[in-house]
N, C-alpha and C positions, 0 to 999 in steps of 0.2 A: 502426514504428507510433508514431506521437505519441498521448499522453493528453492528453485533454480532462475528463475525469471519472475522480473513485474509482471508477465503474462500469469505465471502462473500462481504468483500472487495476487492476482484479482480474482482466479478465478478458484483458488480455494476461499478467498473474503466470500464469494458470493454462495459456496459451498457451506460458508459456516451462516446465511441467512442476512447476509446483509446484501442491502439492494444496491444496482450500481449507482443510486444518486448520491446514498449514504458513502459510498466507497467516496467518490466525487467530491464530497465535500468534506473527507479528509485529508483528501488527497491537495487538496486545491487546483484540479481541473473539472473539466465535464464532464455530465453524463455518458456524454454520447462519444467520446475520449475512451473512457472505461471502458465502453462496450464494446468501441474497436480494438482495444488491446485483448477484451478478453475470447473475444474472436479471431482473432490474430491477421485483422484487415489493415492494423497499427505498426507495422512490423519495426516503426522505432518511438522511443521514447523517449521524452526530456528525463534528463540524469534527475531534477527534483521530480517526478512524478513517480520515475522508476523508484526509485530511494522510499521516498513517503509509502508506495506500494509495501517493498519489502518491509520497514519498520512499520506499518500498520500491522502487518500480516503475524510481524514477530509480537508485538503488542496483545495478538486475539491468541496466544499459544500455539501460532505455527511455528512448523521448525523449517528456518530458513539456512539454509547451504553455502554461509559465509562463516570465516572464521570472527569474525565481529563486524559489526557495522560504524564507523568511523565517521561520524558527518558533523561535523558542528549542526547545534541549532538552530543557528543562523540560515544555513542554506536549506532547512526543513520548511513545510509551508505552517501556518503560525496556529492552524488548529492542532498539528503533530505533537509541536515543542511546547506549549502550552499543558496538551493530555499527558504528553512523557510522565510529570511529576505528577499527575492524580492517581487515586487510586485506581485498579481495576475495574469496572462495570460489570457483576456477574450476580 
């Protein structure tokens, strides 16, 4: 699945079995956050939620629809930048 949006980056996260609290607290916002974007009751989104979105998504072996993702990890939320350098979980 290619992403084109943090909408539809959450809603292949929750495709590949993660739940939206897990999504949530990579992301660093809420539950209930996730659930409106994956709903599409969110229709906008903070640039770091969006962001964390797609590099989670790129992270779980989605294929996201940018030609790279550019972000310092600075403006990532600090479970993101953190996981970047670990290994895979598989």
């Amino acid at each position: 699945m290619v992403i084109h949006s943090p909408r539809h980056a959450a809603v292949a996260l929750g495709n590949a079995l993660w739940s939206e609290a897990r999504i949530a607290a990579a992301c660093g916002t809420s539950q209930s956050t996730i659930h409106r974007i994956k709903r599409g009751t969110q229709k906008t989104v903070s640039f770091e939620v969006g962001t964390a979105l797609v590099f989670l998504a790129q992270q779980q072996g989605i294929t996201v629809a940018t030609t790279t993702l550019d972000v310092p990890l600075s403006l990532l939320p600090r479970s993101l930048a953190v996981s970047s350098h670990a290994a895979p979980n598989r």
